[in-house]
C-alpha positions as CSV (number, residue, x, y, z in Angstrom):
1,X,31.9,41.0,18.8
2,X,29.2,40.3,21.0
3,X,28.3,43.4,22.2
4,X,28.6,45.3,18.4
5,X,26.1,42.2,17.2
6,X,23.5,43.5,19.7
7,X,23.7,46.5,18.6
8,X,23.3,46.2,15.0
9,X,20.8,43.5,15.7
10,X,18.5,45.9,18.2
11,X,19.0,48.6,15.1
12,X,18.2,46.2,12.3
13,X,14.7,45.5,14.7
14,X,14.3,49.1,15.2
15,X,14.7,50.1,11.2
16,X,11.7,46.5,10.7
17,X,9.8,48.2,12.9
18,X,9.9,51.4,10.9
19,X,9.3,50.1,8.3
20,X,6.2,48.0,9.2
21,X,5.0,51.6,10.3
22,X,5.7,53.1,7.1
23,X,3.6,50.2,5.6
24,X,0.8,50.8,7.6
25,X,0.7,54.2,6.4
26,X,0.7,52.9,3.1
27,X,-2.7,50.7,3.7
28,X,-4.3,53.8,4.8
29,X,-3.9,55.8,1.9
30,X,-4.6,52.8,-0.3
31,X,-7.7,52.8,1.8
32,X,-8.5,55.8,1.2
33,X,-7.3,56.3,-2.4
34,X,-5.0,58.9,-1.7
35,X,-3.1,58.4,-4.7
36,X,-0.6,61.6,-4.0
37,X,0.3,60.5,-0.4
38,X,0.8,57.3,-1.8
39,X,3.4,58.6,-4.4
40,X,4.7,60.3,-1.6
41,X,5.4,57.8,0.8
42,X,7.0,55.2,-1.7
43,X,10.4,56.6,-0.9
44,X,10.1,56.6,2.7
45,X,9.7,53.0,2.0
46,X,12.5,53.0,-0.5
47,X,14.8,54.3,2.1
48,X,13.6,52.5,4.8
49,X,14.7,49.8,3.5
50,X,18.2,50.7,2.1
51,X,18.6,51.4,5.9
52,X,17.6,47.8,6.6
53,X,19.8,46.4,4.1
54,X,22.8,48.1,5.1
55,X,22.2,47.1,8.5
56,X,22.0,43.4,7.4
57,X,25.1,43.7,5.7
58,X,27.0,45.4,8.7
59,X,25.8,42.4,10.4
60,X,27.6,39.9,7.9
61,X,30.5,41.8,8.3
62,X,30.4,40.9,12.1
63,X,29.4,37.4,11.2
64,X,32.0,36.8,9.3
65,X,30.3,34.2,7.2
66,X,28.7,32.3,9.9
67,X,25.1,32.7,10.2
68,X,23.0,34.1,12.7
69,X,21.7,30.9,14.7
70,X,25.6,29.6,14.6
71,X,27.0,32.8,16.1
72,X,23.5,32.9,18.5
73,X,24.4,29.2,19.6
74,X,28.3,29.7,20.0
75,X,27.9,33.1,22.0
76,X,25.0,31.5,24.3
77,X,23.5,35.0,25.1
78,X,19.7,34.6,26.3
79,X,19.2,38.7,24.9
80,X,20.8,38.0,21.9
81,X,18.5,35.3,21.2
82,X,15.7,37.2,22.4
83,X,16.2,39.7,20.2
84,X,16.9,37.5,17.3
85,X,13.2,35.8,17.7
86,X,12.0,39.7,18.0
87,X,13.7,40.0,14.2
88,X,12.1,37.4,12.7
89,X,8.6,37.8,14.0
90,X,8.8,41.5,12.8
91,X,10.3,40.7,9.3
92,X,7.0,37.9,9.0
93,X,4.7,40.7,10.0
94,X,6.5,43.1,7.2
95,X,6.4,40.5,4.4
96,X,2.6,39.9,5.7
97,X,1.8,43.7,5.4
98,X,3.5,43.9,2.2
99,X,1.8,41.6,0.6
100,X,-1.9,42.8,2.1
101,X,-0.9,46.2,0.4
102,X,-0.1,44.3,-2.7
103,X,-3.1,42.7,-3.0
104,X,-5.2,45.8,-2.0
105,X,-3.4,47.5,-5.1
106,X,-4.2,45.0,-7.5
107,X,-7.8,44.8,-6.3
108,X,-7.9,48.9,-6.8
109,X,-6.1,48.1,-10.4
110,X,-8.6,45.4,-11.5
111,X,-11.9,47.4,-10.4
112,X,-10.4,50.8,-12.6
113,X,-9.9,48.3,-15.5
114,X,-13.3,46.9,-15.3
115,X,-14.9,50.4,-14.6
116,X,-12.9,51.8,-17.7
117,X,-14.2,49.0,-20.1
118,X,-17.4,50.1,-19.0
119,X,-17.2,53.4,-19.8
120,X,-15.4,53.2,-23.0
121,X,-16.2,49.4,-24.6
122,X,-14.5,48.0,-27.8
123,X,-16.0,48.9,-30.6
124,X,-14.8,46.8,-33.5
125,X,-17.3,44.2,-35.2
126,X,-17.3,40.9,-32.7
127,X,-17.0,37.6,-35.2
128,X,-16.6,33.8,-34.3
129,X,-13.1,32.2,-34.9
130,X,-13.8,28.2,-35.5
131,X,-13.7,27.5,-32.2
132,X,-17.0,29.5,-31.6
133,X,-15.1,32.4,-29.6
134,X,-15.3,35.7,-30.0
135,X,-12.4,37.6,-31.9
């Protein structure tokens, strides 16, 4: 058991790592408004992370419904626990870059809005509802 949880653990690190890349790319071309390469590296993503998810769930199926700290703390392996802290500080750095492209995309999405109401503006008749807004 101890020697298959390594191994899907050092996987499950390599397929984070992966996919942190992959997210990288992602900022570049949402830098750069590369809106093709962008279309075309969403399913790298998407399969990136079926890859990390099946991983996770080969590692509950070692775990056998214990968790990861329990089996870390009953096996008392210094590399297994190594690794573990490797996991976690890449899955903080993937949620971190995840959200920066988020935000990046909404900033992009916000600025075409406001550049397309300036370009084409509503044209119906303004009037005052009773609370002295416009309608």
């Amino acid at each position: 058991m101890k020697e298959k949880l390594k191994e899907v653990i050092d996987n499950e690190r390599l397929a984070l790592i992966e996919l942190l890349k992959l997210l990288d790319e992602q900022m570049v071309y949402i830098t750069k408004n590369d809106v093709f390469a962008l279309d075309a590296i969403v399913e790298k993503i998407k399969n990136s992370n079926k890859e990390v998810a099946q991983l996770e769930v080969e590692r509950r199926k070692i775990l056998n419904g214990k968790t990861i700290k329990e089996a870390i703390y009953e096996l008392e392996d210094e590399e297994l626990e190594k690794s573990y802290r490797e996991i976690k500080k890449t899955v903080e750095e993937v949620v971190l870059q995840k959200e920066s492209n988020d935000m990046l995309i909404k900033q992009q999405l916000s600025y075409t809005n406001q550049l397309l109401t300036f370009l084409n503006p509503n044209r119906e008749v303004k009037t005052y509802n009773s609370y002295g807004k416009f309608k």
